[in-house]
DRENMI-149234 format. One record per residue: x, y, z of N, C-alpha, C in turn. Coordinates in steps of 0.02 Angstrom, whole numbers, padded with zeros to 5 digits, always signed. Layout:
<atoms>
XYZXYZXYZ;...
</atoms>
This chain:
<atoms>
+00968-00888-00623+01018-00842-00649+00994-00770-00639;+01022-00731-00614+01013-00677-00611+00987-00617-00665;+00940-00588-00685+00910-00561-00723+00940-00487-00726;+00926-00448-00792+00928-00391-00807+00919-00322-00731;+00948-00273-00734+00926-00214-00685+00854-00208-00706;+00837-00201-00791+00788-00196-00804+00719-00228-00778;+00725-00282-00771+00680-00324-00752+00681-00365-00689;+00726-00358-00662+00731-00375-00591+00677-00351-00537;+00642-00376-00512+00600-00318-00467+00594-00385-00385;+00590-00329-00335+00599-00369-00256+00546-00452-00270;+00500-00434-00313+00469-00511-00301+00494-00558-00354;+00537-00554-00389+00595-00582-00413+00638-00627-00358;+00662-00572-00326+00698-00580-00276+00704-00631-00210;+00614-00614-00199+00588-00669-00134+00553-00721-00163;+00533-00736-00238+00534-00778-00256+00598-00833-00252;+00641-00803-00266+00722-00843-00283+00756-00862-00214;+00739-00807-00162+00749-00818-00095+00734-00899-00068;+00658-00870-00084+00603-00922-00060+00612-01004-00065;+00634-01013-00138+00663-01079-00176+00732-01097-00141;+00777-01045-00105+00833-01071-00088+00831-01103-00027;+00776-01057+00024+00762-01090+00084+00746-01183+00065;+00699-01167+00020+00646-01228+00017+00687-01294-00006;+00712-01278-00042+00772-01339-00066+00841-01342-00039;+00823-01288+00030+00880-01321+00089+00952-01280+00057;+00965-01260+00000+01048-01219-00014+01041-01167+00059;+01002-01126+00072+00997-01098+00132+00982-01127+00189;+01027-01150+00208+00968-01198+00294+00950-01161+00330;+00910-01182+00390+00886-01148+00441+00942-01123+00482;+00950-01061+00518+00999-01044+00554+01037-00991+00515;+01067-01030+00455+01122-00992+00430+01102-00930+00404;+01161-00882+00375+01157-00817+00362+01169-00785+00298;+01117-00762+00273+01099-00747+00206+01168-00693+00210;+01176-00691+00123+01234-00651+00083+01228-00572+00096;+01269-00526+00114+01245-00444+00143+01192-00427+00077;+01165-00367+00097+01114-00334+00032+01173-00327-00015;+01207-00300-00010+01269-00281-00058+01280-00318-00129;+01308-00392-00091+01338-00458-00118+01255-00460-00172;+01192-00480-00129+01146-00481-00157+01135-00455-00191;+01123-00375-00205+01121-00336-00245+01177-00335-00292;+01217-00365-00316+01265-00370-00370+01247-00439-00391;+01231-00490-00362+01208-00536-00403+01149-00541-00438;+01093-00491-00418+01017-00500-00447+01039-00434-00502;+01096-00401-00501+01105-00330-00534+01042-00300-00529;+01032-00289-00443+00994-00239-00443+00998-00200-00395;+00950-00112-00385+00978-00098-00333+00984-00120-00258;+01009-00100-00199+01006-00134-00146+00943-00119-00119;+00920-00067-00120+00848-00055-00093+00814-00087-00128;+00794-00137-00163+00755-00176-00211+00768-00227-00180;+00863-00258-00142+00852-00314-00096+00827-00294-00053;+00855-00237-00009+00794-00232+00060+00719-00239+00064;+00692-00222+00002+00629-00228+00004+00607-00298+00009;+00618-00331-00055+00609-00400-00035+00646-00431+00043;+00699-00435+00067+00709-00465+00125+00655-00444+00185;+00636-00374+00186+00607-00357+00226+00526-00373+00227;+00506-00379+00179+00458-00431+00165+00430-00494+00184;+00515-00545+00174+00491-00604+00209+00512-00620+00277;+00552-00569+00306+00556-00556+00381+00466-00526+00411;+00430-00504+00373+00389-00476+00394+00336-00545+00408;+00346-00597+00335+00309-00655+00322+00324-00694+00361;+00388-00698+00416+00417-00759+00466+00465-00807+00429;+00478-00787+00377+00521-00841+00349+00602-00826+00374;+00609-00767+00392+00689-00730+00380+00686-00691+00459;+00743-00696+00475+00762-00644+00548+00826-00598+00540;+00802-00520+00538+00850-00479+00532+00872-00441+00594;+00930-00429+00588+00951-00397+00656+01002-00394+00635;+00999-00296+00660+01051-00259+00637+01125-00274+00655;+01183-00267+00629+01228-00283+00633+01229-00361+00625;+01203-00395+00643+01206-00482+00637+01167-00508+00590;+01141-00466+00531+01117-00498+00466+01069-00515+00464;+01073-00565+00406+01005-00607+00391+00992-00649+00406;+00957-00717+00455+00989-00777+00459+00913-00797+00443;+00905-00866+00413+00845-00902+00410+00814-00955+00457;+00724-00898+00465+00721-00969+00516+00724-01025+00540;+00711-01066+00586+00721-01133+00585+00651-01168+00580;+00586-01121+00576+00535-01154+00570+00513-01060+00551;+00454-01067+00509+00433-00986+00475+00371-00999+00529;+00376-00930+00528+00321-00908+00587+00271-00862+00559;+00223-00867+00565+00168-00861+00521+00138-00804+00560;+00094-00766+00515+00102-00698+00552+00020-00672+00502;-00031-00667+00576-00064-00613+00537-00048-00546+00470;-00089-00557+00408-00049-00492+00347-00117-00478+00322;-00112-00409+00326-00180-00391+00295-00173-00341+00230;-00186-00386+00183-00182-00360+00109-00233-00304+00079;-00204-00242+00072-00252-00205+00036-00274-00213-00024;-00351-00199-00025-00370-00228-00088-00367-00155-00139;-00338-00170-00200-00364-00127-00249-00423-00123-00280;-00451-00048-00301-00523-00067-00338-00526-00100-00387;-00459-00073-00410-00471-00129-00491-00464-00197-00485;-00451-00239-00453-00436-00294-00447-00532-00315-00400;-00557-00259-00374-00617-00291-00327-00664-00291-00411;-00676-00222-00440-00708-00217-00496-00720-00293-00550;-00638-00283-00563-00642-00335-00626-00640-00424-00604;-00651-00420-00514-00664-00489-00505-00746-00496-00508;-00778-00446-00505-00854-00453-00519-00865-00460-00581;-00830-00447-00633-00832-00440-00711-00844-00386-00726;-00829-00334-00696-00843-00263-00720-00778-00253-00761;-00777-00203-00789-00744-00142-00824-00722-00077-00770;-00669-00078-00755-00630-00048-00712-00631+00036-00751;-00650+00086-00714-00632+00159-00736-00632+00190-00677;-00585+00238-00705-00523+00291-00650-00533+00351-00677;-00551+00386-00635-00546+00487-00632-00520+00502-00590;-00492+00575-00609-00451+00603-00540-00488+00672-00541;-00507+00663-00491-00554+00737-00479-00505+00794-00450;-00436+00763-00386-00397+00847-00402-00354+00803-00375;-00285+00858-00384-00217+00821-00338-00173+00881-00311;-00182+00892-00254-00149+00985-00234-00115+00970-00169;-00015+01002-00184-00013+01001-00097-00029+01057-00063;-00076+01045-00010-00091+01094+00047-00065+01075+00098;-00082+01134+00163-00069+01122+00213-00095+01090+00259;-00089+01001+00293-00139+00979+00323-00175+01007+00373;-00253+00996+00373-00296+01031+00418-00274+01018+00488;-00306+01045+00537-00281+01042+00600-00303+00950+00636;-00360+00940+00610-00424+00871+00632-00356+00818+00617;-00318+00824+00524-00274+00760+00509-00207+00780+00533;-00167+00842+00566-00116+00843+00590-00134+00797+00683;-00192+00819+00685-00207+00783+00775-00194+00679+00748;-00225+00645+00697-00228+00594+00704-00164+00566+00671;-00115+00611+00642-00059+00577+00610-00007+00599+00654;-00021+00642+00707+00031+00679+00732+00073+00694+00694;+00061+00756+00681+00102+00792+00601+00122+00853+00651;+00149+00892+00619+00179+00935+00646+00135+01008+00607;+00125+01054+00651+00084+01113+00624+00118+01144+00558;+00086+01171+00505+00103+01151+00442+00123+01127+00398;+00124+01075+00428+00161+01015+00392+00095+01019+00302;+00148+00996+00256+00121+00980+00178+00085+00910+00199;+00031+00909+00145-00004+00839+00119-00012+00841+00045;+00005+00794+00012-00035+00765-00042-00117+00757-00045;-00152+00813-00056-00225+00793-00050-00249+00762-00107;-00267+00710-00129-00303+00663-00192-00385+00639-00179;-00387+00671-00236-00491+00651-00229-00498+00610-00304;-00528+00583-00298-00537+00515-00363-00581+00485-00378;-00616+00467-00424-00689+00426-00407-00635+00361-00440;-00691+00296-00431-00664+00212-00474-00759+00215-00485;-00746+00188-00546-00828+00160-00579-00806+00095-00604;-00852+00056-00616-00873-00023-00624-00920+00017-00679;-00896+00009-00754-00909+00030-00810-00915+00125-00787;-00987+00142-00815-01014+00187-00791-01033+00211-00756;-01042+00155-00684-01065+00165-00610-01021+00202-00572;-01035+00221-00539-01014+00253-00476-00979+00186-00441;-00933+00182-00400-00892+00119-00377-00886+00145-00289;-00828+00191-00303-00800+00222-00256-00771+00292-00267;-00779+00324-00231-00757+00383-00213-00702+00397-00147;-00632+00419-00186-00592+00402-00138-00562+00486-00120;-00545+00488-00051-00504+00550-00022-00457+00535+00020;-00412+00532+00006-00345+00558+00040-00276+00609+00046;-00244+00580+00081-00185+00625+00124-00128+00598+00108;-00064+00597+00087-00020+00571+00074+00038+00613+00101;+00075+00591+00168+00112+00633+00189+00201+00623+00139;+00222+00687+00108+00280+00690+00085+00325+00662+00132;+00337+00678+00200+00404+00684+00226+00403+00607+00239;+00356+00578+00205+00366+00492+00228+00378+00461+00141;+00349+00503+00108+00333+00451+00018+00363+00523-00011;+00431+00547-00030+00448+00613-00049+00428+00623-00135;+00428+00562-00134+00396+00528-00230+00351+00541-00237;+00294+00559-00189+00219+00590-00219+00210+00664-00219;+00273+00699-00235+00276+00757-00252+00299+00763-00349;+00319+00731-00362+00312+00705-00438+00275+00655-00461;+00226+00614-00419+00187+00551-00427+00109+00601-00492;+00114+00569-00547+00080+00574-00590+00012+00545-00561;-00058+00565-00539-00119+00525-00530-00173+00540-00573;-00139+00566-00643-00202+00572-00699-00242+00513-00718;-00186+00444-00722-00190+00395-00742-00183+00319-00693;-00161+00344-00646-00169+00281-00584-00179+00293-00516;-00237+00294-00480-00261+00312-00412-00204+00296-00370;-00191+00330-00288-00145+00341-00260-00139+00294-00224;-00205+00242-00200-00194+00180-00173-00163+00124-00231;-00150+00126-00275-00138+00089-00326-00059+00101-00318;-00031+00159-00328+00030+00182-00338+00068+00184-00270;+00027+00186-00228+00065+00185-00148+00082+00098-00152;+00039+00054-00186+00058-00003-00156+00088-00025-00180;+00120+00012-00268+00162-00005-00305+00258+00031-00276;+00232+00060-00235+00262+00140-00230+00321+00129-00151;+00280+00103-00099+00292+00095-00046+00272+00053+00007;+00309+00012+00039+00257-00038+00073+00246-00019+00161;+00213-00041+00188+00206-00036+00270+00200-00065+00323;+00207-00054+00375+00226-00103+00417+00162-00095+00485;+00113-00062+00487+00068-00057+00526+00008-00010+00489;-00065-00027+00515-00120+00000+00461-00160-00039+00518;-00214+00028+00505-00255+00062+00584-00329+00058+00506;-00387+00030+00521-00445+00007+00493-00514+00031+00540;-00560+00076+00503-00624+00092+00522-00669+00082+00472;-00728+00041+00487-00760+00049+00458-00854+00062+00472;-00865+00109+00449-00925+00136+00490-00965+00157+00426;-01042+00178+00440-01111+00216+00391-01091+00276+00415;-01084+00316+00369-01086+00396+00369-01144+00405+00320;-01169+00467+00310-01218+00503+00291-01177+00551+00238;-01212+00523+00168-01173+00566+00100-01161+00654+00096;-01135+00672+00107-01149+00754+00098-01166+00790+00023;-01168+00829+00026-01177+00862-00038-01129+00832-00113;-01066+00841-00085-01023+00809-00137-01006+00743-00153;-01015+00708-00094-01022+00642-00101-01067+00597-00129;-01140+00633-00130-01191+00611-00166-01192+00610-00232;-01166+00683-00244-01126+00688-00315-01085+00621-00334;-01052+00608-00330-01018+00573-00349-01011+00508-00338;-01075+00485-00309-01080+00424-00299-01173+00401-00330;-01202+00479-00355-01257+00477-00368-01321+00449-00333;-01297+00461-00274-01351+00442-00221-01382+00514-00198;-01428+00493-00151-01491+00554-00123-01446+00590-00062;-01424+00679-00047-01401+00668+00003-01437+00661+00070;-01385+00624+00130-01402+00600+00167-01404+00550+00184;-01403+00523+00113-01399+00438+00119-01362+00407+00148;-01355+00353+00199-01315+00301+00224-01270+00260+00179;-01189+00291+00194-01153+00252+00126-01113+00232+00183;-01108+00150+00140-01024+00119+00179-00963+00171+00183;-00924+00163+00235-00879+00198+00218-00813+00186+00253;-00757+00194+00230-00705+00148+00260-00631+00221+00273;-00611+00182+00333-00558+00255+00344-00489+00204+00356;-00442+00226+00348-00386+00183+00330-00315+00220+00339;-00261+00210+00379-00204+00255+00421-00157+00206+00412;-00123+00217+00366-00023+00155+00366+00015+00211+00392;+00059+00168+00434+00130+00156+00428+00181+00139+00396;+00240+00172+00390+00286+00137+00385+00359+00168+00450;+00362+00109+00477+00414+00114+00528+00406+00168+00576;+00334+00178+00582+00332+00206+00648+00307+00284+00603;+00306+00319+00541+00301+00364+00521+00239+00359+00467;+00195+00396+00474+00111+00399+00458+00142+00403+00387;+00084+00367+00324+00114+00376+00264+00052+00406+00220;-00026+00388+00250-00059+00408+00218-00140+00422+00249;-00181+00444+00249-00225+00420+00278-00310+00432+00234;-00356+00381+00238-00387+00385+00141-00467+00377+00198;-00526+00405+00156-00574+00396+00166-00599+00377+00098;-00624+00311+00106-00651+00280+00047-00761+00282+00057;-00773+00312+00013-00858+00285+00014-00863+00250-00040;-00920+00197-00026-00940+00155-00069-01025+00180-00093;-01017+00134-00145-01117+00145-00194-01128+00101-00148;-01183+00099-00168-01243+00065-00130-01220-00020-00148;-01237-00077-00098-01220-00148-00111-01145-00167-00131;-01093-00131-00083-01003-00125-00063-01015-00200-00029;-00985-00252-00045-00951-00286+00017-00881-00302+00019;-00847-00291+00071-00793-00286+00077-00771-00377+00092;-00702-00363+00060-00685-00470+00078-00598-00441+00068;-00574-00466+00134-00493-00464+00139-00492-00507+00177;-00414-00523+00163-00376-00575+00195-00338-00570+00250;-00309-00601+00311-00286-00599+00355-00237-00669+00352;
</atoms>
């Protein structure tokens, strides 16, 4: 039965999807109900169905194409997905105690180095966010990024006193391509700070570039403390 506007949310949605495929009311082939129809039966908005549909088109279960709808596969096609991990969720699977600071949140004008790798346009705005995550009292991570407006126009009112920007982007917006480096850099002055290491020191460090639909959405340099291991899924 269709739930409240209130409480409706897209994984509602592809949950309920999901069950219709599976117990066959949807067969393979045929053609799911417009967002519209959908969106008046879940009473929610339609961009809340697009999200979810576009989701499990992304997962192989669903084939969209414009003007000719939704239709469901005849066999789901399984598809490399690479899930970003949150800190809080890496923290409190070790048994730590998850803590969040926001060291600044200012729009400037992106530097010339991140307009070359996002292909931005010369003065183009960024969301600049600097943040530490600690595992109790420790030092965890130290995060910096870029959050381009003309792609997420919501992180120009996005509050990050209280929830880091990778947290809120993934609550916020989803993507459809994400570009992964991961290399030892050498701590600088401020980074040592804040990770309480010697500078100079050899810290993990991870660089990270989404998409969505072809338009750059963010791009984050994460350092880690000392003994980071990284574990994602594919």
């Amino acid at each position: 039965m269709p739930q409240s506007s209130d409480t409706t949310s897209y994984k509602d949605i592809k949950i309920t999807v999901l069950s219709r495929i599976r117990s066959g009311e949807w067969q393979p082939d045929s053609l799911l109900p417009n967002e519209q129809d959908l969106a008046v039966e879940f009473s929610c908005t339609r961009t809340t169905v697009n999200r979810a549909l576009r989701e499990l088109a992304d997962e192989g279960y669903l084939e969209r194409r414009r003007k000719a709808g939704t239709r469901v596969l005849s066999a789901p096609q399984r598809q490399a997905r690479f899930t970003i991990p949150m800190v809080r969720d890496e923290v409190e699977a070790m048994g730590g105690t998850y803590r969040y600071a926001l060291v600044s949140s200012k729009l400037e004008i992106a530097p010339e180095w991140l307009s070359a790798r996002l292909a931005l346009s010369s003065g183009q705005n960024v969301m600049h966010v600097r943040c530490m995550h600690f595992n109790g009292n420790t030092p965890f991570q130290y995060e910096d990024r870029w959050i381009v407006p003309a792609s997420v126009p919501q992180v120009k009112q996005a509050d990050f006193s209280q929830i880091g920007p990778n947290e809120w982007l993934i609550q916020t917006v989803p993507f459809t391509n994400v570009e992964l480096s991961f290399l030892a850099s050498r701590a600088d002055a401020t980074i040592a700070g804040f990770l309480d290491v010697p500078e100079g020191e050899p810290v993990f460090t991870g660089e990270r570039i989404t998409w969505l639909q072809g338009q750059p959405v963010t791009f984050a340099k994460m350092f880690f403390a000392a003994g980071y291991r990284m574990t994602t899924q594919f």
